[in-house]
CHARMM internal coordinates of N, CA and C (Angstrom, degrees):
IC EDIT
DIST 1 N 1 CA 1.4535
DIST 1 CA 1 C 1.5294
ANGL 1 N 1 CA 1 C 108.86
DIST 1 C 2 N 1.3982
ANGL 1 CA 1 C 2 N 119.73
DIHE 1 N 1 CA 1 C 2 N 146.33
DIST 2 N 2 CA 0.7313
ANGL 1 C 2 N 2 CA 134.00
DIHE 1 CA 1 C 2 N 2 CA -171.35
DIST 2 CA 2 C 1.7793
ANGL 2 N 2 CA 2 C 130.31
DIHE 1 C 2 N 2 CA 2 C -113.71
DIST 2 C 3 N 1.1567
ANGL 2 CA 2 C 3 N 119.84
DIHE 2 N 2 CA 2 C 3 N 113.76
DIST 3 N 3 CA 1.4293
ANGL 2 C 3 N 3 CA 126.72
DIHE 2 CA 2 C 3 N 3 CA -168.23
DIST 3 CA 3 C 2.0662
ANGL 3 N 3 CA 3 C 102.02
DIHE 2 C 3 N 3 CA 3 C -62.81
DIST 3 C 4 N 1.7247
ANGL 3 CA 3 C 4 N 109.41
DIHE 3 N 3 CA 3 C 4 N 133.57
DIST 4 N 4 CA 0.9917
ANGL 3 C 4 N 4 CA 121.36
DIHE 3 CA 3 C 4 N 4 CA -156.20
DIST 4 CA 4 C 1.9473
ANGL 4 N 4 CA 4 C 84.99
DIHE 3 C 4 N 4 CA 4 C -89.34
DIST 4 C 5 N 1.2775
ANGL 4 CA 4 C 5 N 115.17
DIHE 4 N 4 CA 4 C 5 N -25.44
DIST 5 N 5 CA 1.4668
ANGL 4 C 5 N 5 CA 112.76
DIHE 4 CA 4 C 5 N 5 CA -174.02
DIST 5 CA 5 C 1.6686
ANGL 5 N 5 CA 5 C 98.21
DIHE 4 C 5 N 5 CA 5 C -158.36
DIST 5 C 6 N 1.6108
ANGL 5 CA 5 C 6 N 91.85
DIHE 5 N 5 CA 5 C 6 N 129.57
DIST 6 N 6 CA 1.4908
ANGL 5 C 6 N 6 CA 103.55
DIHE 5 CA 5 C 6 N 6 CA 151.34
DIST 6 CA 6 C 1.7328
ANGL 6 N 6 CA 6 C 127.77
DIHE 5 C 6 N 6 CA 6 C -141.77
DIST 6 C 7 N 1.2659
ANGL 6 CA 6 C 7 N 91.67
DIHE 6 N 6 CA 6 C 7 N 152.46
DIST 7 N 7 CA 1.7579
ANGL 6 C 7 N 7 CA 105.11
DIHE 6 CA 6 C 7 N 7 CA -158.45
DIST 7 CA 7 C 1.1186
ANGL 7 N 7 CA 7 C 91.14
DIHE 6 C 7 N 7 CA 7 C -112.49
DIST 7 C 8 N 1.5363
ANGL 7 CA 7 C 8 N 111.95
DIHE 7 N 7 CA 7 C 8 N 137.85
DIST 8 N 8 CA 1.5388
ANGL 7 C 8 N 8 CA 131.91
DIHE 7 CA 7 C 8 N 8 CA 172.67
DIST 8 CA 8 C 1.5280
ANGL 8 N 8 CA 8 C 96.42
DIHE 7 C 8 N 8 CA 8 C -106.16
DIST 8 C 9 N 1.5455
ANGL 8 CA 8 C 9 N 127.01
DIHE 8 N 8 CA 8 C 9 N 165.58
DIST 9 N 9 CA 0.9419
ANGL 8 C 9 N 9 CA 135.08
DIHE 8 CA 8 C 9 N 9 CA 173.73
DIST 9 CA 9 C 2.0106
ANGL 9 N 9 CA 9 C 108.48
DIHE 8 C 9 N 9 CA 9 C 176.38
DIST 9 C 10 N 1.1695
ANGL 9 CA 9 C 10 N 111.05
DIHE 9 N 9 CA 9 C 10 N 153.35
DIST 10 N 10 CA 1.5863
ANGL 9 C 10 N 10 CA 115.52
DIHE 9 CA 9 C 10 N 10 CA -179.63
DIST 10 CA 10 C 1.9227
ANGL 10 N 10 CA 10 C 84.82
DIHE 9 C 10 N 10 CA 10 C -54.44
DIST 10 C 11 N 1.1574
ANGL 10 CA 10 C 11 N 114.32
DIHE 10 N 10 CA 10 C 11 N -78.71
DIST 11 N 11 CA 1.2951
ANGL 10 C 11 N 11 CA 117.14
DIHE 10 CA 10 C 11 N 11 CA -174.19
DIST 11 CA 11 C 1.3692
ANGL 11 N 11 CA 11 C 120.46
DIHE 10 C 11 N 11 CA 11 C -118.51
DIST 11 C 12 N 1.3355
ANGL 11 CA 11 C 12 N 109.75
DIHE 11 N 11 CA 11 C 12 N 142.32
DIST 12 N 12 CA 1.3301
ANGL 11 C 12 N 12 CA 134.50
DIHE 11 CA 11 C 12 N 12 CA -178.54
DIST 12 CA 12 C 1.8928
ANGL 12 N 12 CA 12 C 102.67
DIHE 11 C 12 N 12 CA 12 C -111.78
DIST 12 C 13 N 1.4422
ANGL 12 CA 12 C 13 N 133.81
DIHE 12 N 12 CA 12 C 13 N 107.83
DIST 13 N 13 CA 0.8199
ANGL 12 C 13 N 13 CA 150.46
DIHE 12 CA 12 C 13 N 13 CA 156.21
DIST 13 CA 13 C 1.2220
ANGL 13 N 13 CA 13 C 117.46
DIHE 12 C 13 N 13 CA 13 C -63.89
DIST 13 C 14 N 1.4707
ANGL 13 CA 13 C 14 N 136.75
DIHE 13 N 13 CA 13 C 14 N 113.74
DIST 14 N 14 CA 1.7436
ANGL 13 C 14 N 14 CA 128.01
DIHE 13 CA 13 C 14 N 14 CA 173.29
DIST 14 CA 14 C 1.9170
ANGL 14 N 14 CA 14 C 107.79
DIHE 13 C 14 N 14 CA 14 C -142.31
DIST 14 C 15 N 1.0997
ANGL 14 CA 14 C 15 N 110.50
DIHE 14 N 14 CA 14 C 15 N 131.72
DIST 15 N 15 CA 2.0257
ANGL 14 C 15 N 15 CA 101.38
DIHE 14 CA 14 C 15 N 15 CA 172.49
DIST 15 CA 15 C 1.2845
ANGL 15 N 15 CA 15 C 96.99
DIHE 14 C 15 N 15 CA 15 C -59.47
DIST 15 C 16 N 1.3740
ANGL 15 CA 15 C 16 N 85.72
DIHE 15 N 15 CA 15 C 16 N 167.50
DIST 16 N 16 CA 1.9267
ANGL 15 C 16 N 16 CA 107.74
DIHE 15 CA 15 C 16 N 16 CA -171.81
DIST 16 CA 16 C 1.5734
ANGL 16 N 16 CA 16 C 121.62
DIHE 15 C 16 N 16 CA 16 C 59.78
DIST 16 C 17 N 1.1267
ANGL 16 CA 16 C 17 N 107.07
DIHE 16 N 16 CA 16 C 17 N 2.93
DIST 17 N 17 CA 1.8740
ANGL 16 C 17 N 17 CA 115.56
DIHE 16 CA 16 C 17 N 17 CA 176.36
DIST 17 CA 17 C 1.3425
ANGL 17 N 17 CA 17 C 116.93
DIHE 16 C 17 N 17 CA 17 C -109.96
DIST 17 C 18 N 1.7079
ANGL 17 CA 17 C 18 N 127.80
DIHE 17 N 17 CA 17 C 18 N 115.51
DIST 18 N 18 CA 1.1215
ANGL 17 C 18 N 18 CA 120.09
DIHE 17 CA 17 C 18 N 18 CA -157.40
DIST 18 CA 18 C 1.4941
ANGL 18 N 18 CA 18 C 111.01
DIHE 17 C 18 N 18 CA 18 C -86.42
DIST 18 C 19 N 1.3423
ANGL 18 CA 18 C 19 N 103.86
DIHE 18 N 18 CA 18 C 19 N 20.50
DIST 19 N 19 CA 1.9437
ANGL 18 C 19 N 19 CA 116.64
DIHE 18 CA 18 C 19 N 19 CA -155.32
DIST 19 CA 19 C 1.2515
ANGL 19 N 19 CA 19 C 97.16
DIHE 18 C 19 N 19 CA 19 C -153.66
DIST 19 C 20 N 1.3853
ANGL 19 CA 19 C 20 N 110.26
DIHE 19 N 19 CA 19 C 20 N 136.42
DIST 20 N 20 CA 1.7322
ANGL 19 C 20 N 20 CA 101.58
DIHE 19 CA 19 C 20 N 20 CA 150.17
DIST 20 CA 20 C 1.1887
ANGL 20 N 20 CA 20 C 141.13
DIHE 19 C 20 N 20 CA 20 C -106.46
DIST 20 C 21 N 1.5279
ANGL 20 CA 20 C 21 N 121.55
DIHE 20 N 20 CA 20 C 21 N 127.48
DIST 21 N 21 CA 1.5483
ANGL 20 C 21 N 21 CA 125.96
DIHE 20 CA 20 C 21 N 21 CA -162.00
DIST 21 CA 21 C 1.2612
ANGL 21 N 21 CA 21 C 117.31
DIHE 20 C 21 N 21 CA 21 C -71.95
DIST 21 C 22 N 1.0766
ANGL 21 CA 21 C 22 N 124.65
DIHE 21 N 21 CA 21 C 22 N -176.97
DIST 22 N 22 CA 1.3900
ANGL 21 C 22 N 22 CA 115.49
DIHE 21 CA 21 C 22 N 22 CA -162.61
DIST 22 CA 22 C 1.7490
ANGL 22 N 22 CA 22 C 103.06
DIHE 21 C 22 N 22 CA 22 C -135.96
DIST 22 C 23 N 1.4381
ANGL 22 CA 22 C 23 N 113.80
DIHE 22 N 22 CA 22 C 23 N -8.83
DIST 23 N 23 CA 1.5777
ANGL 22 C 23 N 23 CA 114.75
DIHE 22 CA 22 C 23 N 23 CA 156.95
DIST 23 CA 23 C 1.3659
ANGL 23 N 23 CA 23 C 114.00
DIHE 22 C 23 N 23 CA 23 C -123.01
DIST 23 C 24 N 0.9408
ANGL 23 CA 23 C 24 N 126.60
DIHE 23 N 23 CA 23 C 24 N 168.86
DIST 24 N 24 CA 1.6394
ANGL 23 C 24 N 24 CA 140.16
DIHE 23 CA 23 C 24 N 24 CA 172.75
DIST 24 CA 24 C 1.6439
ANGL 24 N 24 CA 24 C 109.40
DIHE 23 C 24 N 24 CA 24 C -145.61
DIST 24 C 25 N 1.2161
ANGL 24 CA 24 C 25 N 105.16
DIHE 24 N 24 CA 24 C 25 N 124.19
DIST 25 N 25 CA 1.4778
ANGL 24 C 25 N 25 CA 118.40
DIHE 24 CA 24 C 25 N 25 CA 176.01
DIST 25 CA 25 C 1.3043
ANGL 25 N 25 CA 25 C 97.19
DIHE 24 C 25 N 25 CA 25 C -119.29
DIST 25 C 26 N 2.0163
ANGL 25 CA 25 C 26 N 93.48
DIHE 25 N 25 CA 25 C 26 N 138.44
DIST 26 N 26 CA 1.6179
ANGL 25 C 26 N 26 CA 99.12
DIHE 25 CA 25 C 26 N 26 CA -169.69
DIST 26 CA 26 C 2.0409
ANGL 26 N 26 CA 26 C 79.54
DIHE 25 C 26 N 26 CA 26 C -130.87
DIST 26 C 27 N 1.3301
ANGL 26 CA 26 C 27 N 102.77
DIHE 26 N 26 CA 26 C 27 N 153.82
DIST 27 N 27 CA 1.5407
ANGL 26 C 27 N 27 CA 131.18
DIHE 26 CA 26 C 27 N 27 CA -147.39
DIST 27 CA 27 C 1.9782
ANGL 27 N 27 CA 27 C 88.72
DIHE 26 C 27 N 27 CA 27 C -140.22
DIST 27 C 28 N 1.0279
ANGL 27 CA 27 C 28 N 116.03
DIHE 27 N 27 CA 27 C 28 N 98.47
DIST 28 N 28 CA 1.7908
ANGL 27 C 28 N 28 CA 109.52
DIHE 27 CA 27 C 28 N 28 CA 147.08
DIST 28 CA 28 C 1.4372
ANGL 28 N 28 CA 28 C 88.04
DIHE 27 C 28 N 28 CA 28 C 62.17
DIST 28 C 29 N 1.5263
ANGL 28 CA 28 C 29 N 117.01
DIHE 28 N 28 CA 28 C 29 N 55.25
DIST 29 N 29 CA 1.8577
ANGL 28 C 29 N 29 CA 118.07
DIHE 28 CA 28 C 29 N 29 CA -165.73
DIST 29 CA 29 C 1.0416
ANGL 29 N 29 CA 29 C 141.55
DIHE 28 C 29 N 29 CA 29 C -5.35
DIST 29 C 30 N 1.6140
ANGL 29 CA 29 C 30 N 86.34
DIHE 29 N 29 CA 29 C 30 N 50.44
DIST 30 N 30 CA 1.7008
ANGL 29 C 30 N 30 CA 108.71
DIHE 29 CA 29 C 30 N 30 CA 161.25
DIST 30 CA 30 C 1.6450
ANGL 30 N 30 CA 30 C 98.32
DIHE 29 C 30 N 30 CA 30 C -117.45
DIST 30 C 31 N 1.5940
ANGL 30 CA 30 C 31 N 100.79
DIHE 30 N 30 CA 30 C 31 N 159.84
DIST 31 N 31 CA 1.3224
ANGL 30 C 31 N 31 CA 126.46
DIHE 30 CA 30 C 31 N 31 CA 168.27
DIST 31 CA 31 C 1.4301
ANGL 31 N 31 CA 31 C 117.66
DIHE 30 C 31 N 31 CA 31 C -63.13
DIST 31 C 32 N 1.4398
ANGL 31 CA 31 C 32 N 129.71
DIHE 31 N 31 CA 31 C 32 N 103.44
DIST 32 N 32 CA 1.4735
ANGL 31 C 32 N 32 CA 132.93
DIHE 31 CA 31 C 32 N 32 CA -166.82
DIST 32 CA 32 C 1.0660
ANGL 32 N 32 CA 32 C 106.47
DIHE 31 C 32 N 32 CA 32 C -87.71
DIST 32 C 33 N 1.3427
ANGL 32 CA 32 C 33 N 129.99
DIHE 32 N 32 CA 32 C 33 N -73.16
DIST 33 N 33 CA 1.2559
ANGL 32 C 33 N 33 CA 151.82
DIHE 32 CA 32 C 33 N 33 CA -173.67
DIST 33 CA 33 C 2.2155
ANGL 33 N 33 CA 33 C 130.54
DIHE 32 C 33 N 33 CA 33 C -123.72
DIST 33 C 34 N 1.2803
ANGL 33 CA 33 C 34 N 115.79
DIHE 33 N 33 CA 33 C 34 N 143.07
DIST 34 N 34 CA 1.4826
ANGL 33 C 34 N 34 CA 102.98
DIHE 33 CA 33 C 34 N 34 CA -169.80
DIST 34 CA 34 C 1.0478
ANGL 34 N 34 CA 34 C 93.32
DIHE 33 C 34 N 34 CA 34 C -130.72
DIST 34 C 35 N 1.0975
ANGL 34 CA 34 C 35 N 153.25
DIHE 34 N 34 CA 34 C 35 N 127.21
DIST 35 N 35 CA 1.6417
ANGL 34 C 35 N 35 CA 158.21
DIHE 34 CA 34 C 35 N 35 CA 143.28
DIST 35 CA 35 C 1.4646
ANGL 35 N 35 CA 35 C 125.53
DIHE 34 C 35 N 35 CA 35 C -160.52
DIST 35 C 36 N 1.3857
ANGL 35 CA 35 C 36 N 116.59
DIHE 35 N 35 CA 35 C 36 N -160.81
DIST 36 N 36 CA 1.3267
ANGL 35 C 36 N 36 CA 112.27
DIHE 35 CA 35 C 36 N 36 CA 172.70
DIST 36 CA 36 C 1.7014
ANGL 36 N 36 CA 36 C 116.31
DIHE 35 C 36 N 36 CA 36 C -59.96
DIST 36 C 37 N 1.6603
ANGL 36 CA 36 C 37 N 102.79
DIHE 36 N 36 CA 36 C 37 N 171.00
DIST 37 N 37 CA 1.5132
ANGL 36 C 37 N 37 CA 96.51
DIHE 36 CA 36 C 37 N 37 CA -178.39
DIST 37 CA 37 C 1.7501
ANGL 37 N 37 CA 37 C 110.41
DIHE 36 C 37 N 37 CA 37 C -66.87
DIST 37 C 38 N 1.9980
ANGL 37 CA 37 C 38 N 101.55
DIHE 37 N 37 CA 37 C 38 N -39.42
DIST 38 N 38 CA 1.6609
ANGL 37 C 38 N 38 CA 82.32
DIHE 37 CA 37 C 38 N 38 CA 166.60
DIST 38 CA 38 C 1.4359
ANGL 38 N 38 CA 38 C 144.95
DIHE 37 C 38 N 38 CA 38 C -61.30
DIST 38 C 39 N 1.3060
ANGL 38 CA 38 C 39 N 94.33
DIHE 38 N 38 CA 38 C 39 N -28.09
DIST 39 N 39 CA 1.5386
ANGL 38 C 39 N 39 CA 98.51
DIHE 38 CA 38 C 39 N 39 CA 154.39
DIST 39 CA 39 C 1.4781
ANGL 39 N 39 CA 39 C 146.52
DIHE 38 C 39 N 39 CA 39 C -53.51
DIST 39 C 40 N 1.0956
ANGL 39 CA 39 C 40 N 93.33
DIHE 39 N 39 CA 39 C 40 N -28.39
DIST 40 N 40 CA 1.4462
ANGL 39 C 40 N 40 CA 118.15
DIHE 39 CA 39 C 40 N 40 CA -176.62
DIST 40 CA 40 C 1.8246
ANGL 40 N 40 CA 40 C 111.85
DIHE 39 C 40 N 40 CA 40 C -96.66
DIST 40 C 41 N 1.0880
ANGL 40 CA 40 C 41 N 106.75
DIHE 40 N 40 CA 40 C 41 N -22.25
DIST 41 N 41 CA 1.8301
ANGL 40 C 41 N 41 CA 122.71
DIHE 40 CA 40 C 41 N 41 CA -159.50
DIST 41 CA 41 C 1.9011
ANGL 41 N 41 CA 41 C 95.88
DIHE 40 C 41 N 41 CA 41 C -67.04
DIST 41 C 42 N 1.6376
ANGL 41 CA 41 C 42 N 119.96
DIHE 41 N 41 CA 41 C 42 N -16.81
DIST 42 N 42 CA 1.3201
ANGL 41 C 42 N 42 CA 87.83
DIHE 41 CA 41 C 42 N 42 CA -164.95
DIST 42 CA 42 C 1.2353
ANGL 42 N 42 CA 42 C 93.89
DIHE 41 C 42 N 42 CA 42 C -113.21
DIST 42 C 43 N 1.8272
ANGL 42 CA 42 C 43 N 121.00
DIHE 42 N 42 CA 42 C 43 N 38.24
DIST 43 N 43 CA 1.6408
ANGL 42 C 43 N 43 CA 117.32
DIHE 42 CA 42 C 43 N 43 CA 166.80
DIST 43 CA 43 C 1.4744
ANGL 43 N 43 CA 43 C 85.45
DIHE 42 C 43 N 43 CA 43 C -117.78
DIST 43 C 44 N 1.2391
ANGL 43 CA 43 C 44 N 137.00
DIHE 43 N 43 CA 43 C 44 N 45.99
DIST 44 N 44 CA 1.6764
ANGL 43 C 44 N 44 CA 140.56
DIHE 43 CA 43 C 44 N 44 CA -177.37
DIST 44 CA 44 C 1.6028
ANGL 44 N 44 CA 44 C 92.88
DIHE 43 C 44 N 44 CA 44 C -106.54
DIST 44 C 45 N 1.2948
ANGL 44 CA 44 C 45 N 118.72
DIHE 44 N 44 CA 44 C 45 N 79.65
DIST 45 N 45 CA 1.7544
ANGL 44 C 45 N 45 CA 94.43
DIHE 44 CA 44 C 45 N 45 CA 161.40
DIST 45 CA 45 C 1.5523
ANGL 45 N 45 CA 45 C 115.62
DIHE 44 C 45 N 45 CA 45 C -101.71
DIST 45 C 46 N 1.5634
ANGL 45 CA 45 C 46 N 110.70
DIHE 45 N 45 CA 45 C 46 N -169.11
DIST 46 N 46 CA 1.4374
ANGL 45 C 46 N 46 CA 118.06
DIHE 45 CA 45 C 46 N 46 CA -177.95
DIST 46 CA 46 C 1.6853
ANGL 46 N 46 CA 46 C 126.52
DIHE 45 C 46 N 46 CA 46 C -51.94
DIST 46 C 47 N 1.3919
ANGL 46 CA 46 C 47 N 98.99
DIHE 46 N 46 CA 46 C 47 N -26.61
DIST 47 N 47 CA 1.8723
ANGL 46 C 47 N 47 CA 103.45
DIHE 46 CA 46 C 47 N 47 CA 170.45
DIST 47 CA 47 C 1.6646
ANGL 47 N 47 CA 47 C 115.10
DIHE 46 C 47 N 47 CA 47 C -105.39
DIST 47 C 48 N 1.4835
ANGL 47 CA 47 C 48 N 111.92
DIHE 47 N 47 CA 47 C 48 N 13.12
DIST 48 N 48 CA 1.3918
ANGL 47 C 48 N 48 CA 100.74
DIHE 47 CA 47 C 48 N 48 CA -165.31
DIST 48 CA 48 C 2.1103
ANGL 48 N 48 CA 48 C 95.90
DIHE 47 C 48 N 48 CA 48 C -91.91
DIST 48 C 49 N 1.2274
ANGL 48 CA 48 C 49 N 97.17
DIHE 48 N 48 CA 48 C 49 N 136.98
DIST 49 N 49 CA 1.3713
ANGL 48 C 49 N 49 CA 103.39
DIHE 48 CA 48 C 49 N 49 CA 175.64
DIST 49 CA 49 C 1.2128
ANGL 49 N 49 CA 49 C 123.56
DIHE 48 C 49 N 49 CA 49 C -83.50
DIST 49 C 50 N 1.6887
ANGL 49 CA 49 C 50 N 128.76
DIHE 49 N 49 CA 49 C 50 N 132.72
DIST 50 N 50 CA 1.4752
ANGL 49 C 50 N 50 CA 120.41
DIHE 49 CA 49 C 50 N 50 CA -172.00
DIST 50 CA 50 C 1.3586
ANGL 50 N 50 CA 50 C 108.42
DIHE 49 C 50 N 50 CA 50 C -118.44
DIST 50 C 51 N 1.5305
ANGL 50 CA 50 C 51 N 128.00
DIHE 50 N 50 CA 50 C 51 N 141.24
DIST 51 N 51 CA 1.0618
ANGL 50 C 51 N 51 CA 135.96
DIHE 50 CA 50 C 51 N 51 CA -177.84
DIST 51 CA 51 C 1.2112
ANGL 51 N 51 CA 51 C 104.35
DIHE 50 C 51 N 51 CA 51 C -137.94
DIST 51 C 52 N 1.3303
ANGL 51 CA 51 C 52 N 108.57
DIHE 51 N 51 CA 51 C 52 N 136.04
DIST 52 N 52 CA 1.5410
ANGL 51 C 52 N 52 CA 120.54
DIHE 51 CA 51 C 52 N 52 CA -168.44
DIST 52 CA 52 C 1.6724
ANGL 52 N 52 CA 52 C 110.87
DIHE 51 C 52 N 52 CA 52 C -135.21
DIST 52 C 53 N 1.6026
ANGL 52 CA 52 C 53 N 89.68
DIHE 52 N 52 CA 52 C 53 N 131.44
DIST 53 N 53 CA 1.7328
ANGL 52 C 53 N 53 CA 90.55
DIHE 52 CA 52 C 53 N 53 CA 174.36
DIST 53 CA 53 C 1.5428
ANGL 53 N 53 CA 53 C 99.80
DIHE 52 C 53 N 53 CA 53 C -142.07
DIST 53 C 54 N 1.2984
ANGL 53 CA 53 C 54 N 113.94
DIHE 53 N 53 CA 53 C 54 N 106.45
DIST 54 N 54 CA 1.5209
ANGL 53 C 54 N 54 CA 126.73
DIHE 53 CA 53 C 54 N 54 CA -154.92
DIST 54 CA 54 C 1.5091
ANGL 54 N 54 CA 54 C 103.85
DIHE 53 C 54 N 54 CA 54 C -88.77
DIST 54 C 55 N 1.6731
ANGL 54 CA 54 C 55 N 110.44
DIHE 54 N 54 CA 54 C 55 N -4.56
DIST 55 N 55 CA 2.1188
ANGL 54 C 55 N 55 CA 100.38
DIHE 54 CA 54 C 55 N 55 CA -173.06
DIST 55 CA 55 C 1.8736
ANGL 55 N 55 CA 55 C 68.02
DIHE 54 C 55 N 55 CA 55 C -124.26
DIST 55 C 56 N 0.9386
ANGL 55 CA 55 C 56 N 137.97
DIHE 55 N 55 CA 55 C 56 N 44.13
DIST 56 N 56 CA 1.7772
ANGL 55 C 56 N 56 CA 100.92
DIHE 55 CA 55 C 56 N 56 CA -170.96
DIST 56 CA 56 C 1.9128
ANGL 56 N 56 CA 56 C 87.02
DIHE 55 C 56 N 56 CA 56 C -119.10
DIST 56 C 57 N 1.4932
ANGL 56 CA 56 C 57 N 113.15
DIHE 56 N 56 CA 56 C 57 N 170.47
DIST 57 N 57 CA 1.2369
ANGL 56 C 57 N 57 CA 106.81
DIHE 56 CA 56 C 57 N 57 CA 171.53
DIST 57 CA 57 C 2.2392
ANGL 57 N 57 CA 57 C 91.48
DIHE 56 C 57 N 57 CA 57 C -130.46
DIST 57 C 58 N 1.3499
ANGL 57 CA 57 C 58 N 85.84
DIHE 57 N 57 CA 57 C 58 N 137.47
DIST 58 N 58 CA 1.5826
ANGL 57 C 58 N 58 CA 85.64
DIHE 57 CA 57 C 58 N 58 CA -166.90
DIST 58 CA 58 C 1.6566
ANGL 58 N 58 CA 58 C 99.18
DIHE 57 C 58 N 58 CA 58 C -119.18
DIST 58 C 59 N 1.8300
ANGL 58 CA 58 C 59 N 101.06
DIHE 58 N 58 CA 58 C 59 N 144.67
DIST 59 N 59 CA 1.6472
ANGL 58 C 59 N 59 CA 92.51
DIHE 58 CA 58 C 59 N 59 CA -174.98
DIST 59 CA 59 C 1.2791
ANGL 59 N 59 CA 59 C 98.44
DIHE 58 C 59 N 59 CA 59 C -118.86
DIST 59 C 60 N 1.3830
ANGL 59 CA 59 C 60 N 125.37
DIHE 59 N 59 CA 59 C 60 N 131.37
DIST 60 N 60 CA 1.3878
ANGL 59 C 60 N 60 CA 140.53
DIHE 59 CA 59 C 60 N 60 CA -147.54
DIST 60 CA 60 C 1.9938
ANGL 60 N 60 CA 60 C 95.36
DIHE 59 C 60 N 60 CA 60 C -96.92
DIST 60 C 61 N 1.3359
ANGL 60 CA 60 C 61 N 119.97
DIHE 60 N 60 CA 60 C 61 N 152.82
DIST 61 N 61 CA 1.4229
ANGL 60 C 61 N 61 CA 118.08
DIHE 60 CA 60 C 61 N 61 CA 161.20
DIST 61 CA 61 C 1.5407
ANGL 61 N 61 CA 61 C 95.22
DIHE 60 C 61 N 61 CA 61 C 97.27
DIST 61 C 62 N 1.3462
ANGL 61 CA 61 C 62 N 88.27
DIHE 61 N 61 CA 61 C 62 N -167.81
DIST 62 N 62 CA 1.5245
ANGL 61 C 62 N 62 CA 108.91
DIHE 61 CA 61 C 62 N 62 CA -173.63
DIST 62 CA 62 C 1.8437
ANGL 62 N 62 CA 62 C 111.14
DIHE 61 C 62 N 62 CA 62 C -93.11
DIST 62 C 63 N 1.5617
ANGL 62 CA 62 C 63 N 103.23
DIHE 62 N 62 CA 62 C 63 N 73.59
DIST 63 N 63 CA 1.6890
ANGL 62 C 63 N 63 CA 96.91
DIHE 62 CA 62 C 63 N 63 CA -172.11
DIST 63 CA 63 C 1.7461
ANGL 63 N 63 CA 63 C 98.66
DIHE 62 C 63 N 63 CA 63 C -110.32
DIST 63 C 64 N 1.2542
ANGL 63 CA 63 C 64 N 86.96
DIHE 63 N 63 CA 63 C 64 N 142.30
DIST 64 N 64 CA 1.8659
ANGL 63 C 64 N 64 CA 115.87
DIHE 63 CA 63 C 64 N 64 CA 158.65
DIST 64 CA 64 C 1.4121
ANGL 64 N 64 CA 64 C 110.95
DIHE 63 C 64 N 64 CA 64 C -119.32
DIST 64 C 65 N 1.2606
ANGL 64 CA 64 C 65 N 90.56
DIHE 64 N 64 CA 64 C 65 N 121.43
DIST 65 N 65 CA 1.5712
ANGL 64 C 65 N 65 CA 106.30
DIHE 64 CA 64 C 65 N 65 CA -174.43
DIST 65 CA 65 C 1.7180
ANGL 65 N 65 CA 65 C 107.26
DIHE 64 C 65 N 65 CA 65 C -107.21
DIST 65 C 66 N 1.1856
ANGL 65 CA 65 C 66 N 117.39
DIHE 65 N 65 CA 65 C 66 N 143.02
DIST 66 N 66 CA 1.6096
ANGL 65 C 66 N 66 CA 124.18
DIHE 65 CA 65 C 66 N 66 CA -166.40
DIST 66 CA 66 C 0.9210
ANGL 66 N 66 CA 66 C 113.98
DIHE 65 C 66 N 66 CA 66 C -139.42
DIST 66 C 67 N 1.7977
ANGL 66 CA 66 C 67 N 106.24
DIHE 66 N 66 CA 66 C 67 N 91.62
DIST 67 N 67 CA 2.1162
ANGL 66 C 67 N 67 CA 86.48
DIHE 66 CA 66 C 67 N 67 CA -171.67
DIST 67 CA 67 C 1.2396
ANGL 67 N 67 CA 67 C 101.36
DIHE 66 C 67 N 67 CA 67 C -90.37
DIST 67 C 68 N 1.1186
ANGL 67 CA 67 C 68 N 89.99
DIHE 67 N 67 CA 67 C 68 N -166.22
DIST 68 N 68 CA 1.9221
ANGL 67 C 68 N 68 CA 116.47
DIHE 67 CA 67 C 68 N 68 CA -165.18
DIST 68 CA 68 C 1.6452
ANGL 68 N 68 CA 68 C 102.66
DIHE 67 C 68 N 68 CA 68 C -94.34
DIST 68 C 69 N 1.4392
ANGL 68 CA 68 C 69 N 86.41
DIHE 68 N 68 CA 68 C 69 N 134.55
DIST 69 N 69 CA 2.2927
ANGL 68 C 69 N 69 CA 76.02
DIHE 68 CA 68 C 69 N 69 CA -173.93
DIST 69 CA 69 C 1.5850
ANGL 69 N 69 CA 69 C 92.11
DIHE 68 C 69 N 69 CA 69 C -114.62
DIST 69 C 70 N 1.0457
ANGL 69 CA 69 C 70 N 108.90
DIHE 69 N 69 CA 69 C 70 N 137.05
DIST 70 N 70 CA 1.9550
ANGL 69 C 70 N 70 CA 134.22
DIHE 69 CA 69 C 70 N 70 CA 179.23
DIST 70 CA 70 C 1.7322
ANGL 70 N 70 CA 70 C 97.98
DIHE 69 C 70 N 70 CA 70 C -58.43
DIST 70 C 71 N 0.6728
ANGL 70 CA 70 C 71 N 125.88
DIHE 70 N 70 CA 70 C 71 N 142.66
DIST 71 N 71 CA 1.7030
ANGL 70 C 71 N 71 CA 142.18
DIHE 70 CA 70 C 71 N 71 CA 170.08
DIST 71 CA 71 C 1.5582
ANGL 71 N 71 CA 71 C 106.70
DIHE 70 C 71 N 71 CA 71 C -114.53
END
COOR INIT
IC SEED 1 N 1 CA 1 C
IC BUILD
């Protein structure tokens, strides 16, 4: 099977991962797989789309982020 999209990035942020991967393959737009690109390279088929952001750090899942506002 084949991943419908995968994202390259310096880092891939996800909970429950004690590391961060550096591709993410998303399947039926869900999150399939997180690891290195070799890891990831043999859900690469002929329609899967690749997007790459080689300085970016990307946070995988369902995150809301809340910063802190200065007073």
């Amino acid at each position: 099977m084949h991943a419908d999209l995968l994202l390259t990035a310096r880092h891939i942020e996800t909970l429950g991962r004690d590391r961060p991967g550096q591709a993410l393959a998303v399947t039926d737009g869900r999150s399939a797989a997180v690891g290195t690109a070799d890891e990831t390279a043999a859900l690469r088929g002929p329609a899967t789309v690749v997007h790459e952001f080689p300085g970016a750090t990307v946070l995988g899942g369902d995150v809301r982020l809340h910063p802190a506002r200065n007073s």
